[in-house]
C-alpha positions as CSV (number, residue, x, y, z in Angstrom):
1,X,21.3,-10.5,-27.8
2,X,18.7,-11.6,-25.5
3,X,21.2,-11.8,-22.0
4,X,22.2,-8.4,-23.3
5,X,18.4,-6.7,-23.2
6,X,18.2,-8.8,-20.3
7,X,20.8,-7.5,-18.6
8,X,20.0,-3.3,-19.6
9,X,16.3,-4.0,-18.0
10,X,17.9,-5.4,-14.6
11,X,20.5,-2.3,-14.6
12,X,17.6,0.1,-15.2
13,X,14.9,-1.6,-12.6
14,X,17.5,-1.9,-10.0
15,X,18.3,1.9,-11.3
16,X,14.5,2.7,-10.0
17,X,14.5,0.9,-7.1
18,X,17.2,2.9,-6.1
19,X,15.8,6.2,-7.0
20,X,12.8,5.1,-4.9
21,X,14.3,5.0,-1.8
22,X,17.1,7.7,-2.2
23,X,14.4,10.5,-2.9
24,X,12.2,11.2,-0.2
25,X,9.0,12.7,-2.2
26,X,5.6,13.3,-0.2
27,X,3.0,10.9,-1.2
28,X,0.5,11.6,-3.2
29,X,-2.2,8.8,-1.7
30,X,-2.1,7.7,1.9
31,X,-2.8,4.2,2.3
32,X,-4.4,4.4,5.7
33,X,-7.7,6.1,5.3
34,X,-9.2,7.2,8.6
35,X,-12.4,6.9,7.5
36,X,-12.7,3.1,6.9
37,X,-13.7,0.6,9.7
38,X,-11.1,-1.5,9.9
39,X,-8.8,0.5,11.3
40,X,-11.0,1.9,14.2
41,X,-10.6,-2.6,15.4
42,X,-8.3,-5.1,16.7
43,X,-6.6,-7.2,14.1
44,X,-7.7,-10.0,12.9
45,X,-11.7,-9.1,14.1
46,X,-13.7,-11.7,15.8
47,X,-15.4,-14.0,13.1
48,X,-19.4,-13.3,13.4
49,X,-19.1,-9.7,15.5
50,X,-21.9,-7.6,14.2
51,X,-25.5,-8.1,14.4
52,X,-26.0,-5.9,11.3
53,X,-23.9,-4.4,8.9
54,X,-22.1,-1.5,10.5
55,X,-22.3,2.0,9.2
56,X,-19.6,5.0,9.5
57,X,-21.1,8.1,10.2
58,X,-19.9,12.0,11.0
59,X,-21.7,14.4,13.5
């Protein structure tokens, strides 16, 4: 009995999986926020870089 429910949860996440990739829905959150430093510096940053805490900020 327990290979059987086993077996009907692989079938339906491997169902899902599926479905995730063969629709192409919009996302709702983008994981790449514009807005946070680390994307406006090179990967990985320099150990020690800042003098003081840096600050974000919009004119």
């Amino acid at each position: 009995l327990g290979s059987y429910i086993s077996l009907v949860s692989m079938m339906i996440f491997i169902m899902m999986i599926m479905e995730a990739f063969l629709s192409k829905r919009t996302y709702l959150f983008t994981l790449s926020l514009p807005s946070s430093i680390e994307w406006y510096h090179p990967l990985p940053p320099a150990d020690h870089s800042y003098n003081d805490t840096p600050v974000l900020t919009n004119y």
